[in-house]
N, C-alpha and C positions, 0 to 999 in steps of 0.2 A: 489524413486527419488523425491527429493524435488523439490516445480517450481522453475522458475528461473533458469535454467541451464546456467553455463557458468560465467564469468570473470565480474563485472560490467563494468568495460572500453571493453570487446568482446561486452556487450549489447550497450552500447552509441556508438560503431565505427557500429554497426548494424542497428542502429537506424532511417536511412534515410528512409529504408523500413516502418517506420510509417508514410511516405507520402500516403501511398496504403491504410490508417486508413480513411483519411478524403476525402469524396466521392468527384466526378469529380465536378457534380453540384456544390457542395457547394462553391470551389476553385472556380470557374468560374463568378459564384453570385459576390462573394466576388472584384474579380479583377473589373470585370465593376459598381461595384458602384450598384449593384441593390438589392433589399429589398429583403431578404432570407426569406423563409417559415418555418412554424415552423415546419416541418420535416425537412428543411435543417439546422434551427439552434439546432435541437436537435440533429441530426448526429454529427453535428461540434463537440459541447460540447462532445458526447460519443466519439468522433474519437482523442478529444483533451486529455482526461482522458484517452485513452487506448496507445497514443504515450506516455504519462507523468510516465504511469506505468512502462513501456519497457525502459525508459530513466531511472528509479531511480533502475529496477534491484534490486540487493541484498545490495544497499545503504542501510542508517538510510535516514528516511526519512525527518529527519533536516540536512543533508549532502549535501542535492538535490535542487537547485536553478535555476529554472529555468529563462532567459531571454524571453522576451514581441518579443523584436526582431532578438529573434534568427531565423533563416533558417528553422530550423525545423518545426515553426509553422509559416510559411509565409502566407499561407493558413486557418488561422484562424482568425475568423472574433473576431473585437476589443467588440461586445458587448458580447461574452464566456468569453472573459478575466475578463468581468463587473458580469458574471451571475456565475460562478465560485467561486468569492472571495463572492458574497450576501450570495449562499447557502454555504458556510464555507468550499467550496473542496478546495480552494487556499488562505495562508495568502500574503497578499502585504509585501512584507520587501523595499520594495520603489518603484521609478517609473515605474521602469522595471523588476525589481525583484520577484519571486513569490515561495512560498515552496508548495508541495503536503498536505494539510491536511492527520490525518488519518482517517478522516472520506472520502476525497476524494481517499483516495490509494482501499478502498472500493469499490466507486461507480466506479473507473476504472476496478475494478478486476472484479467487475460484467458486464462491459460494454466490457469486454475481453471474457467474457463467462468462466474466470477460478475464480468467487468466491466459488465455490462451484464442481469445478472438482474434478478428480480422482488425480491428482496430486496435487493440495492443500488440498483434505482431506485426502491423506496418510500422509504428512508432516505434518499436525496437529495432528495426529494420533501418527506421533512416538513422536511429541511434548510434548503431553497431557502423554503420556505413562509416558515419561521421570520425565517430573512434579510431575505426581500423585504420583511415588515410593517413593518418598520427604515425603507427606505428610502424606503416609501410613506407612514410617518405623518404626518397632516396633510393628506393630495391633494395632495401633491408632490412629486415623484421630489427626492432629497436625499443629497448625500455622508454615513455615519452611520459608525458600529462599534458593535461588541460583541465582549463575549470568549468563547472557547470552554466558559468556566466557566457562562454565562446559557444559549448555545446548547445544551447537554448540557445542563440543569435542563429546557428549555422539549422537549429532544425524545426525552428517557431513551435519547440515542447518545451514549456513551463519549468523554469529550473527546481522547483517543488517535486516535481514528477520524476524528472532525472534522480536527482536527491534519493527520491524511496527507492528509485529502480537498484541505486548503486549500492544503497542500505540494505538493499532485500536478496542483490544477487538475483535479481529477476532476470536477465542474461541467461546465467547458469541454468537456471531453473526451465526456461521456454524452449533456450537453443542448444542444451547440453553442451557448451562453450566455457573454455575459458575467461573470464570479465574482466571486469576492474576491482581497486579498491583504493578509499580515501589512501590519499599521502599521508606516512609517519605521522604523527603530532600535529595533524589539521584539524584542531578540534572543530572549526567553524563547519569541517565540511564544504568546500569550495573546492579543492583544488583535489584532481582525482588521478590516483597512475595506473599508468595503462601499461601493462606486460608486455613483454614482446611477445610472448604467444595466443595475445588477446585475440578471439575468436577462430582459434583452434581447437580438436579435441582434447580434454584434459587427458 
């Protein structure tokens, strides 16, 4: 079972339950105006990264926009929003507007406690599977591609998911391996090349 189960609009219409992410204190701090600690600001930030992940689901995570004043994060305090876009987890696309990094879709997954679970290392598991056979066809390690439209058919994970995995380098990052990376000038993001020494040591 790949993470992520379920509809990305069943994850967003779920989503309120990421009120329960951001601790009692830190809301409370926040509403009367009083100086947070920096255990309550680092709560916020992780509480803020782990609703942002549950909100974007099996999105692309250039499809995902989040609002400053949305409901969702009423409870979060204005300098996360400030400490978020410095360390590169959030880019601004304007006053209110904010996309997940894929370096930030990371530090939520970790602050979720599922960067490195049993259900994201199976899913990268039939991932890598998938890929590898690409580049082993024939008995010969081989430069190939594929798009994320084949790799979602051959491994029933949401080509949204593939998408951030290939953006984020989540590969590298879990199985200390060499990846993938989009093809040249794919602006759309579809179509991905695979190294010939895809899932060896770098």
């Amino acid at each position: 079972m790949w993470p992520g189960v379920g509809t990305p609009h069943a994850r967003v219409r779920n989503v309120n339950a990421a009120y329960l992410l951001f601790p009692i204190s830190v809301m409370a701090c926040y509403a009367r105006g009083m100086t947070a600690s920096k255990r309550q600001r680092t709560g916020d930030i992780d509480g803020t990264l782990r609703a942002m992940v549950e909100i974007v689901g099996n999105w692309r995570l250039d499809d995902a926009l989040f609002e400053r004043d949305d409901a969702r994060f009423e409870g979060t305090f204005p300098t996360t929003w400030e400490h978020l876009v410095a360390t590169d987890c959030l880019q601004q696309k304007s006053n209110w507007h904010y996309r997940l990094t894929p370096g930030g879709w990371i530090k939520g997954l970790e602050a979720a406690g599922r960067l490195r679970d049993e259900k994201t290392n199976g899913a990268l598991g039939s991932l890598c599977a998938s890929i590898k056979r690409r580049c082993e066809d024939g008995g010969l390690r081989h430069r190939t591609g594929v798009t994320i439209q084949e790799l979602s058919e051959e491994t029933d994970i949401p080509q949204g998911w593939i998408s951030n995995v290939i953006d984020s380098h989540l590969i590298r990052i879990c199985f200390q391996q060499v990846d993938c990376e989009w093809e040249p000038g794919d602006d759309n993001k579809n179509h991905v090349m695979i190294p010939a020494r895809f899932g060896l040591e770098p």
